[in-house]
N, C-alpha and C positions, 0 to 999 in steps of 0.2 A: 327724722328727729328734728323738731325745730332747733335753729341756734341758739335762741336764749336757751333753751333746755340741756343742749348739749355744752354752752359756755357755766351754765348752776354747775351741770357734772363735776366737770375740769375743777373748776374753783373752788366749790365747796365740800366733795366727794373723792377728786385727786384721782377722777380716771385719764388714765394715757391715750392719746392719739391711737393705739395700735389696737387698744380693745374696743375703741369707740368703731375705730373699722371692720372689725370680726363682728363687732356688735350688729353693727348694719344690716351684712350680709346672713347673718343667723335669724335675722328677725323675716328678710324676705324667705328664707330657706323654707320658716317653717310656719308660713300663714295661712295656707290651705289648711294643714293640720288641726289650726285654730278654729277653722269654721265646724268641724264636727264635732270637738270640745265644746262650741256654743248650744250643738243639736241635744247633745248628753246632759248636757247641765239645763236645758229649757224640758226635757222629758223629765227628771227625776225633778224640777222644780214642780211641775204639773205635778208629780207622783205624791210631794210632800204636800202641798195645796189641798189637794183631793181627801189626805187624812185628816187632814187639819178641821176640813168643812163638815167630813164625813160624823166626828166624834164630839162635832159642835164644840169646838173651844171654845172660848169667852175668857175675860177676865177675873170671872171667880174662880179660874184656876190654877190663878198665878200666887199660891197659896202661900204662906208660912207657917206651920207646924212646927207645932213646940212639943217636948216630950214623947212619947209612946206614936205620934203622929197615927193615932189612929185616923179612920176616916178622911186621907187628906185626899180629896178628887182630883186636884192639881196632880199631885205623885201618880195615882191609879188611871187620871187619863191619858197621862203622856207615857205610861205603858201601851196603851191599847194604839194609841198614833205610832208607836214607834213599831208596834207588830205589825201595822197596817203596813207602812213604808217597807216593810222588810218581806212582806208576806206572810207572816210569821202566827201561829196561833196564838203565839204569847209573847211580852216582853215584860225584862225586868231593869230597869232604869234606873239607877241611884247617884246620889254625889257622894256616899259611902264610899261606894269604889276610889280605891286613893287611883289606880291607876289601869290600865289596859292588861297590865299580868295580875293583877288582884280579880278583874273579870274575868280573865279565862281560867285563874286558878278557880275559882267558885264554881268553872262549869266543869271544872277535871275533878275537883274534888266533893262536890254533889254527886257526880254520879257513877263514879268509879267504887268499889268495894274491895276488901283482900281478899287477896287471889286473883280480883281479874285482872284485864294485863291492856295497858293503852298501846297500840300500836301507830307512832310517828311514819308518815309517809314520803317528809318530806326532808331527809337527811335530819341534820341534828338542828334540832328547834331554836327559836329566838334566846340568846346569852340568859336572859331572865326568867327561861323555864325550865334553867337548869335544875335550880336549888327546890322548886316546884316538884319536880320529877323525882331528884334523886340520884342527879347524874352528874350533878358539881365536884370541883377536885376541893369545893368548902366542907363545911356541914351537912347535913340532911337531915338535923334533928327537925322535924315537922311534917316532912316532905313525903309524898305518895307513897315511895320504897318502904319508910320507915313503918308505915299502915300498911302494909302491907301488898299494897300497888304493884303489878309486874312491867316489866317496859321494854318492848323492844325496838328497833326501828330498822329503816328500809332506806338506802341511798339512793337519791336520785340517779337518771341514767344520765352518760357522756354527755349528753345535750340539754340537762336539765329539767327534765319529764320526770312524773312519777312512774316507777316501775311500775306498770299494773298488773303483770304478768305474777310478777314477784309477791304483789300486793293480795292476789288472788291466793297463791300459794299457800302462803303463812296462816290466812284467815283461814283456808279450809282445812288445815294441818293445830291450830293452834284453837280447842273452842274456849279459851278462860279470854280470848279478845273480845272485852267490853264493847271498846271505841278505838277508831281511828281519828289520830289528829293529824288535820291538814291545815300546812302555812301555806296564807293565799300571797304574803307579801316575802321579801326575802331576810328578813332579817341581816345580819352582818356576814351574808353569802355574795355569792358571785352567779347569779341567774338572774331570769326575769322572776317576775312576780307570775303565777299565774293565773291564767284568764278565767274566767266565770266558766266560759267553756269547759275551760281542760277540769275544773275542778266539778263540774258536772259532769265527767266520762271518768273519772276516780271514784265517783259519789256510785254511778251507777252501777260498775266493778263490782267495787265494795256489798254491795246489796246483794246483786245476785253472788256472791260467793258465801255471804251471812245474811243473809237479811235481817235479821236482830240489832246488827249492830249499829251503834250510832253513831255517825258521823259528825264528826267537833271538825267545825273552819275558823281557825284564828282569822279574824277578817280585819284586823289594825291596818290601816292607811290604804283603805281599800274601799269602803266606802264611795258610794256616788260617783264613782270612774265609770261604773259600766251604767247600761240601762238597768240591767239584774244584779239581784244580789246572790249569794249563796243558797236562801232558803228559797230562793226562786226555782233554783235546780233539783231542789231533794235536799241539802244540809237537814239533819238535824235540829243544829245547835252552833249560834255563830256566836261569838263576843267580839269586845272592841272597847275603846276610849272616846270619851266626851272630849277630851283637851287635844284631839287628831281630829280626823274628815266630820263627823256625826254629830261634833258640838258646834260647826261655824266660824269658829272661834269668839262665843260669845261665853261658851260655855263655862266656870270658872273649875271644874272637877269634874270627875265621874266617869262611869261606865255602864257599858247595857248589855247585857245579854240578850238573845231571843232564839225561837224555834219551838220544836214541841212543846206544847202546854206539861208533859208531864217532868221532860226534862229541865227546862227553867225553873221548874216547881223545888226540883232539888236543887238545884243552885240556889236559888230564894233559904233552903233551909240552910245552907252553907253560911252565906251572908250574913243570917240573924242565926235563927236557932227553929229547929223541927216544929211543928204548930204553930210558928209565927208566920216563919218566911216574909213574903214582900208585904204583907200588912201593917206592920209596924214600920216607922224610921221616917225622923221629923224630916224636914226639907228643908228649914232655914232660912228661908225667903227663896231660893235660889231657884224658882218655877218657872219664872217669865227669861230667866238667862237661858235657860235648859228645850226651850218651847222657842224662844226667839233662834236661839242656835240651834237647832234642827230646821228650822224653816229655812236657814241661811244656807244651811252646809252644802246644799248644789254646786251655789254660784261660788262661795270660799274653796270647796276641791277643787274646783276643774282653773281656779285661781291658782291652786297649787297646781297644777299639773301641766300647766300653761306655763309657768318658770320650772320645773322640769325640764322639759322639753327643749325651751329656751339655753336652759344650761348645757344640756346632751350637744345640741348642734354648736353652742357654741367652743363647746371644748375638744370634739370632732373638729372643728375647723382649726384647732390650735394645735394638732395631733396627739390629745389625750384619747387614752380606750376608755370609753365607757358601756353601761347598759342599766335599759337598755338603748339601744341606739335612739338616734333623734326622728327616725322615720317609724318604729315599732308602735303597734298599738300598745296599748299599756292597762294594767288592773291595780296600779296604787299610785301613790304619790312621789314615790322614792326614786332616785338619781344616784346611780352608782358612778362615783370617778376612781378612775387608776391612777394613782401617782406616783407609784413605784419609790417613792421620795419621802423619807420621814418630815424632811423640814417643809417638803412642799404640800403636802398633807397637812401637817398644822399652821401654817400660814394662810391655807386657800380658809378654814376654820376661823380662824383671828381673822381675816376679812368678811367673813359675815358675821361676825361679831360685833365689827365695825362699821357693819350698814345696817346693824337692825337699831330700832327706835328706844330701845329701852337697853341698859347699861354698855350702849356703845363705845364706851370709855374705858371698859373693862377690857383685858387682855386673858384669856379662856386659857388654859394649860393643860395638859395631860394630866388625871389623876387616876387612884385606884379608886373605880365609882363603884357601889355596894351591886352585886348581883350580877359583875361583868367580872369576868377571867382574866382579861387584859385592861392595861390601861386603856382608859377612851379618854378623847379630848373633845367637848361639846359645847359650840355656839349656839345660845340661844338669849339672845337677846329681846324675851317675848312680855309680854305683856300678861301673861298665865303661866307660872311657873312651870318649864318640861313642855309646852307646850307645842305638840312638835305639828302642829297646822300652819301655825306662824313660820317665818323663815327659819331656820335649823342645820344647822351639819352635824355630825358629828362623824367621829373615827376612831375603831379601835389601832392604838400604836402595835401592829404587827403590820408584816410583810404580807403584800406586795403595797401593803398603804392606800387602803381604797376609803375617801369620802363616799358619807352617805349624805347626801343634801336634800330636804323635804321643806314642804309649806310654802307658803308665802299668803298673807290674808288679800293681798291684789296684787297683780302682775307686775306694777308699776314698781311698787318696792321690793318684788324678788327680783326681776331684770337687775335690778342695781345693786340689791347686796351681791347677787354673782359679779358683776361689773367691779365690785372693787374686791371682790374676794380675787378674781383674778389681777388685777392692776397690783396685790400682795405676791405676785409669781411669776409675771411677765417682766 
C-alpha cells in the first residue's frame, strides 16, 4: 500500500495501525486466489459479449414504453440475451419484479397447483419464503398453503450436503411432488453456498428418481461466480435479482427468471395475467440500465467476491470463524462471520455503514424488517435502494450472531468498508 494511501486511511477513514497490519498480510494471503477470479470474470465476460453480438443489440433497444408496452424489442431482446447467458430456452426479465423473492415467488406460484407439494431440499429456505410458502409463525393469507400447495422439506446432512439419498426417497414415495426447490446460496444459515457442481448431482438424483419433476434453483448471489450456471447442468427453472450479481449494479430494479420455455411461460402468467404473460409491461426507460448492467455484472461479481475473500482471511487472521473459509472455492457472493457477540455483530454493521458512499452518516439499528422472524440490522449504504451488490451486511439479532457481508461494486471500496467495519471492534 502506498503511504499517501495508507496516511488518506488513518486521517480521513480512522483506520488503526493493527488492522492496516492484518490488512497487509491478508492481501498477500490471498492473491493467487485473485488470479482465477480474473479467469471467471474474463470467461463469463466473453460469455455476456457473445449474446450481446449474437441478438444484435443496437440502440433501438434501449426503449421506453408507455402503457400496455406492447411491442417493446428493448424488453423482448434482453429476454432472449439473458436466456443465451444462462443457457436457458427462455427468459423473462422485468423491473416489475420489486425484488429476488417476488421472482422466485412468480416461479413457485406459476407452476405449482393444489395438491401438488414443493419439496425444499435444502433445510428451511431464505427468511422471505417463509410467508411465500406458508410456513411463517405471520400470516399465510395469500401463500401456496392457503391454495392449496403442499410442502415438505428435507435437512441437509452433518456437513452440509443435500441428502440425496433422502431426497430420492420421498420423491419415489411421495407422486403429488410437483418441484424440488433448491438454495444455491445460504441464506441466514451456517454452510457454504453450493457449487454448480454439487447442485448438478441433486438435479440429476432428482430426475432419475421423477423425471417429471422440475427442478426450481434459487440462484440469488450466485450469479457469474462459476463459469456455469444452474441451467447449464439440467435446472429447470432458475430466478434471481437485478439489484444482486445480474444487474452490475447498474441496474435500478428487477428480476429475471429463466429455464424451460414452458415453465417461465407460467411464471410470465403469474406476473401479469394468463393470455398476457411477458408481452405486456411498459419499461419506463429503464432498457439501457438493464442492458448496460448485464454486460457489467462479470467484472462487478467477481468485485464482490474479491472483498469476500479479503474479509474471510482477514478475520481468520484476527481469530473470527467464518465460511466460507478464505481458501474455499465459493458459488456466491456472501461472507459469513461469527461473532458470537450482539454488540460486536452490530458494530462490525454500523462500520460499513460508515464506509459506504451514500448515507454514511447514518447509524443502521436493529429493527423488525417485514418478512424476517427476527430482528435484522442492515447496512446499506448503496446507491439503489436494498441493493445488496454494493457493499452490505446485514444480521439477524439471534445467537450465535453471524454477519452476513456481500457486494462491493470495486474492491478498492469493499477492502475499506471491512477496514473500518473492523477498526469499530478492534
Amino acid at each position: 500500500m502506498l503511504d499517501i494511501t495508507k496516511e488518506y486511511l488513518s486521517n480521513n477513514f480512522k483506520i488503526n495501525e493493527e488492522v492496516f497490519k492484518v490488512s497487509e498480510q491478508a492481501l498477500k494471503d490471498v492473491s493467487e486466489q485473485f488470479k482465477l477470479l480474473d479467469e471467471i470474470r474474463e470467461f463469463n465476460q466473453l460469455k455476456v459479449l457473445n449474446a450481446f453480438q449474437e441478438e444484435r443489440i443496437s440502440d433501438m433497444h434501449f426503449t421506453n414504453s408507455s402503457g400496455y408496452g406492447y411491442g417493446d424489442v428493448g424488453r423482448d431482446s434482453l429476454d432472449k440475451v439473458f436466456a443465451r447467458v444462462f443457457n436457458a430456452e427462455a427468459a423473462l426479465v422485468r423491473p416489475h419484479f420489486v425484488n429476488g423473492t417476488h421472482a422466485i415467488g412468480c416461479a413457485l406460484f406459476g407452476n405449482l397447483r393444489p395438491g401438488d407439494t414443493l419439496l425444499t431440499v435444502c433445510g428451511s429456505p431464505y427468511d422471505t419464503l417463509h410467508n411465500i410458502i406458508g410456513i411463517s409463525k405471520e400470516t399465510n393469507i395469500g401463500s401456496l398453503r392457503e391454495y392449496g400447495v403442499n410442502y415438505k422439506q428435507i435437512e441437509l446432512t452433518a456437513t452440509g450436503k443435500v441428502n440425496i439419498e433422502e431426497m430420492q426417497k420421498v420423491l419415489s414415495e411421495d407422486s403429488s411432488i410437483k418441484m424440488v426447490h433448491i438454495q444455491r446460496s445460504t441464506g441466514y444459515g451456517w454452510r457454504n453456498s453450493l457449487m454448480v457442481s454439487e447442485i448438478a448431482e441433486v438435479i440429476k438424483a432428482a430426475k432419475e428418481a421423477k423425471d417429471e419433476v422440475i427442478c426450481f434453483v434459487d440462484n440469488c448471489y450466485g450469479e457469474f461466480v462459476d463459469t456455469v450456471e444452474p441451467t447449464d447442468v439440467g435446472a429447470d427453472l432458475i430466478a434471481g435479482s437485478l439489484i444482486k450479481n445480474a444487474g452490475g449494479g447498474i441496474a435500478p430494479t428487477g428480476g429475471y427468471i429463466a429455464g424451460k420455455e414452458a415453465y417461465v411461460n407460467q411464471a410470465a402468467y403469474r406476473l401479469t395475467i394468463p393470455g398476457i404473460g411477458g408481452e405486456c409491461g411498459s419499461t419506463f426507460g429503464v432498457m439501457r440500465t438493464l442492458f448496460q448492467g448485464l454486460f457489467l455484472a462479470p467484472h462487478v461479481a467477481m468485485e464482490a467476491v474479491k472483498t469476500a475473500i479479503f474479509c474471510a482471511r482477514i478475520m481468520e487472521l484476527l481469530g473470527f470463524e467464518v465460511l466460507p473459509k478464505s481458501t474455499e472455492r465459493r458459488s456466491d457472493i456472501i461472507q459469513a462471520i461469527k461473532f458470537k457477540d450482539k454488540d460486536k455483530v452490530i458494530n462490525f454493521c454500523k462500520g460499513i455503514q460508515a464506509g459506504s458512499p451514500i448515507d454514511s452518516f447514518v447509524e443502521c439499528e436493529p429493527w423488525d424488517m417485514p418478512g424476517y422472524e427476527d430482528q435484522v440490522i442492515m447496512a446499506a449504504g448503496a446507491f439503489i435502494q436494498g441493493s445488496s451488490i454494493e457493499l452490505s451486511a446485514d444480521a439477524p439479532i439471534r445467537e450465535p450472531y453471524i454477519a452476513y457481508l456481500q457486494g462491493g461494486l470495486t474492491f478498492d471500496h469493499g477492502k475499506t468498508g471491512v477496514l473500518m467495519a473492523l477498526s469499530r471492534i478492534i
